[in-house]
C-alpha positions in Angstrom: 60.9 92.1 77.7 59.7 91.2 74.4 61.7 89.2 71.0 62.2 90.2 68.0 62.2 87.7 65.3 66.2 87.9 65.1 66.3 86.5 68.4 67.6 90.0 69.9 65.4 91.2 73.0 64.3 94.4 73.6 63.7 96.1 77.1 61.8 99.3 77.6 64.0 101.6 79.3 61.1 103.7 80.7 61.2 102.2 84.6 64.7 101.1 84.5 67.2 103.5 86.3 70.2 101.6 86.8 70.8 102.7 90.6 71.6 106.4 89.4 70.4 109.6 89.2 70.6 110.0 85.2 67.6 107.5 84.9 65.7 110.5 83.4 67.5 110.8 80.7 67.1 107.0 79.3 63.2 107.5 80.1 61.3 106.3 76.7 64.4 104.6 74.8 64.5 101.3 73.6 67.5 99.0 74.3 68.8 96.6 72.1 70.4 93.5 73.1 71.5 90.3 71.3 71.8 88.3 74.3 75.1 89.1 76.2 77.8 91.8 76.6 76.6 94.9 76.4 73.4 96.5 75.4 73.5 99.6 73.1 70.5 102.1 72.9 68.3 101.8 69.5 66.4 104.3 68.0 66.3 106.8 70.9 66.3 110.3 68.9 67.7 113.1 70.3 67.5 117.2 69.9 69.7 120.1 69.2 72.8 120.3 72.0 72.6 116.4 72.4 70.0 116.5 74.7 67.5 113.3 75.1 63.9 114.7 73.6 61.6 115.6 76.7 61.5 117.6 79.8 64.5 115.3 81.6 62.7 115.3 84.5 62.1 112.1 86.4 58.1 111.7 85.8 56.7 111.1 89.3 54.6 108.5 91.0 56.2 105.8 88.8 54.7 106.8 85.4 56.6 107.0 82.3 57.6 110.5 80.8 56.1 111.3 78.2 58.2 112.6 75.4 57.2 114.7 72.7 53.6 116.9 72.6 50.2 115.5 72.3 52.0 112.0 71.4 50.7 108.9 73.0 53.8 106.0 73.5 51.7 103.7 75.2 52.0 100.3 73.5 48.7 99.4 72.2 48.2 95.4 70.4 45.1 94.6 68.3 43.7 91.2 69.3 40.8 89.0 68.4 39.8 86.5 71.3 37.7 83.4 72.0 36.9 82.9 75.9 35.8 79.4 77.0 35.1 77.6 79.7 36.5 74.7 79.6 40.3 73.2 78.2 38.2 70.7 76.0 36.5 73.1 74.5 39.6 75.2 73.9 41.4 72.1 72.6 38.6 71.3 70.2 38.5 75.1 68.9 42.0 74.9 68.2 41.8 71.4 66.3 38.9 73.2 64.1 41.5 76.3 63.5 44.3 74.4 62.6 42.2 72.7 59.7 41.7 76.3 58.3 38.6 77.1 60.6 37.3 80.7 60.5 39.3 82.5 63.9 36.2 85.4 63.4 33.2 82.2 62.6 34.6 79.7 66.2 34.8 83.2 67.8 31.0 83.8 67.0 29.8 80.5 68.0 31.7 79.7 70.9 32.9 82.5 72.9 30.8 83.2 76.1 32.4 87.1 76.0 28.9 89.0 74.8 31.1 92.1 74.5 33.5 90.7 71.9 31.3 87.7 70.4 28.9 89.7 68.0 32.4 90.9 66.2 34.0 88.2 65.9 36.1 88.2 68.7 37.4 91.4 67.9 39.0 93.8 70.9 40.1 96.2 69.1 43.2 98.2 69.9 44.4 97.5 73.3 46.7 98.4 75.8 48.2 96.2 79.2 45.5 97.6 81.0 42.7 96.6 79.4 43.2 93.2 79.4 44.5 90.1 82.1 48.3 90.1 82.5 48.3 86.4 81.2 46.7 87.7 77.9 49.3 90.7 77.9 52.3 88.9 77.8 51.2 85.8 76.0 50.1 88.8 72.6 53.5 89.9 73.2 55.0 86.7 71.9 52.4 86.1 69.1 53.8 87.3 65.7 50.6 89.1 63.4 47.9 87.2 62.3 49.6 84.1 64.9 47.0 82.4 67.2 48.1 81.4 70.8 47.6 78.0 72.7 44.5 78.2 75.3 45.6 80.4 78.3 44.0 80.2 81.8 43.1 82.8 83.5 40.8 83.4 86.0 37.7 84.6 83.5 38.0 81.9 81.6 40.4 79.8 79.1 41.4 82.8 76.5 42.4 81.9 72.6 44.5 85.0 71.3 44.5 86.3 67.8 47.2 89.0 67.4 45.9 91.0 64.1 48.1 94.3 64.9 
């Protein structure tokens, strides 16, 4: 569930079924709520006959349906990070980037992650997968361009950059 910055949430629909067969049909919508009574569906488009867009079958093995041809609706973030090893170091990175230190410069002189360091910290575009569920859900909450608190994790203590 992530929050949009009016305070509304937003769930994705995709593995939700509500205890009923129709599940299919809410597969890929968005819901919309703004915190109690009830939710209302928000931008889910729909084709000729008022049929949902897709096949309208239940995708199997747990995987969400994908809607649409040769589109890819897998969330995807852009993030810069700088891996530590220590909270003191992490603290100290932090006290140089809230002074107006360089996220890209700390990243290239601290971070003990060879694949990322060279670039600045840079990840690229990625997606849940590809990164530790603690860094997932803590980009989720970072606005662009917002840099999180030091998150532990078991690699290391992670500084996040969302840029995307």
């Amino acid at each position: 569930m992530a929050f949009n910055v009016d305070g509304s949430r937003e769930r994705d629909m995709t593995l939700i079924f509500h205890g009923n067969r129709q599940g299919a049909s809410n597969m890929g919508k968005k819901e919309k709520s703004s915190g109690g009574g009830k939710a209302e569906a928000a931008g889910a488009k729909q084709s000729g006959g008022g049929k949902p867009a897709g096949s309208g079958k239940p995708a199997g093995g747990g995987k969400p349906a994908m809607q649409g041809k040769g589109k890819d609706y897998t969330q995807k973030l852009k993030l810069n990070q700088i891996v530590v090893q220590s909270m003191k170091q992490a603290d100290d990175i932090i006290k140089q980037l809230s002074k107006g230190g360089s996220f890209e410069e700390l990243a290239k002189k601290f971070s003990i992650d060879s694949a990322s360091k060279a670039a600045g910290g840079a990840l690229g575009a990625v997606e849940k997968k590809d990164v530790p569920i603690e860094i997932w859900d803590a980009s989720l909450r970072l606005r662009v361009n917002e840099i999180s608190d030091p998150i532990k994790t078991a690699k290391g203590i992670y500084i996040i950059k969302r840029t995307v």
